[in-house]
N, C-alpha and C positions, 0 to 999 in steps of 0.2 A: 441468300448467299451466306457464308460462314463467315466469321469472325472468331477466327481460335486462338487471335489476341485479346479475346474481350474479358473473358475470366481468370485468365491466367494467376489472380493474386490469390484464388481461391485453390489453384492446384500446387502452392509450392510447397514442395515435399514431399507431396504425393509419388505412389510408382505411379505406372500406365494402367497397370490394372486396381491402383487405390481413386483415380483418377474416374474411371467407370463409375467405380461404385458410388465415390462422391455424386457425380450426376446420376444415377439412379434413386438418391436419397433423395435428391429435389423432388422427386414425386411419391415419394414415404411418408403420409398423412404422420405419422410416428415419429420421423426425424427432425432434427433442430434445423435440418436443410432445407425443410419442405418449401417450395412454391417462393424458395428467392430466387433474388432480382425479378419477381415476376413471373419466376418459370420460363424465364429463358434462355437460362442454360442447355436444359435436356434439349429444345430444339433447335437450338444453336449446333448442337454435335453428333443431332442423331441423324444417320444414313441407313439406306435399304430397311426402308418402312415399307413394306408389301402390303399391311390391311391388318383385316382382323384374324387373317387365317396365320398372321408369325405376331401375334400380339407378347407372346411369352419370348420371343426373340427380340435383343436390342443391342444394337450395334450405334458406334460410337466415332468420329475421328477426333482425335486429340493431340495437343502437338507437347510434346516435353524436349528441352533441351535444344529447341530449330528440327528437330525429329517431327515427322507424320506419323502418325501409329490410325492404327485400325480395331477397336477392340470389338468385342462381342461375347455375350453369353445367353444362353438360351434361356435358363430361368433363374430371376431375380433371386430366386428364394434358393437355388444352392450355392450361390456365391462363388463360381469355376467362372474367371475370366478366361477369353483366349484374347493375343493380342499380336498383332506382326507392324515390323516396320515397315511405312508406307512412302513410296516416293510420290512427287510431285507428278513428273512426266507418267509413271505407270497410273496412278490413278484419274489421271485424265486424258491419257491413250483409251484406257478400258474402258473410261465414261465413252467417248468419242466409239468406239466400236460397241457398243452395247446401244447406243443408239441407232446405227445404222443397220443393228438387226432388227429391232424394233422397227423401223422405218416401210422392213422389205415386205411384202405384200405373199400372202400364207397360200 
């Protein structure tokens, strides 16, 4: 389950998309961020982990301001966030029907 109260003292100031980048430095063997609190930040706020075939893809929810956001960028190394605001209700409508297509029999 998510806790996007848990870090919070580490994002202040941050945008939404400096935010990203910060947790993508927790796992930068290079960064002064690497591997804190344990490394669990990054999976504290990463969604739609598909495997190894979107390994270059990472997507993120982070809350700034009582705001959901949704970030994402396809590769680390060019630094293009995307990012939209995320409601409550919408992204747990969409969980809730994204399982009941999963559910239905091919």
């Amino acid at each position: 389950m998510f806790d996007l109260e848990r870090f919070q003292t580490y994002f202040k100031g941050l945008t939404v998309e400096g935010i990203h980048q910060f947790i993508l430095s927790t796992r930068d063997e290079n960064s002064e961020n690497y591997d804190l609190e344990d490394d669990d930040i990054f999976p504290n706020h990463r969604i739609l982990d598909w495997g190894p075939n979107t390994d270059t893809v990472f997507c993120f929810i982070v809350k700034v301001g009582g705001q959901l956001y949704l970030t994402m960028c396809f590769d680390r190394e060019e630094n293009k966030v995307f990012s939209c605001p995320l409601t409550k209700n919408y992204f747990t409508e969409t969980l809730k029907a994204l399982f009941c297509e999963l559910r239905k029999k091919i």
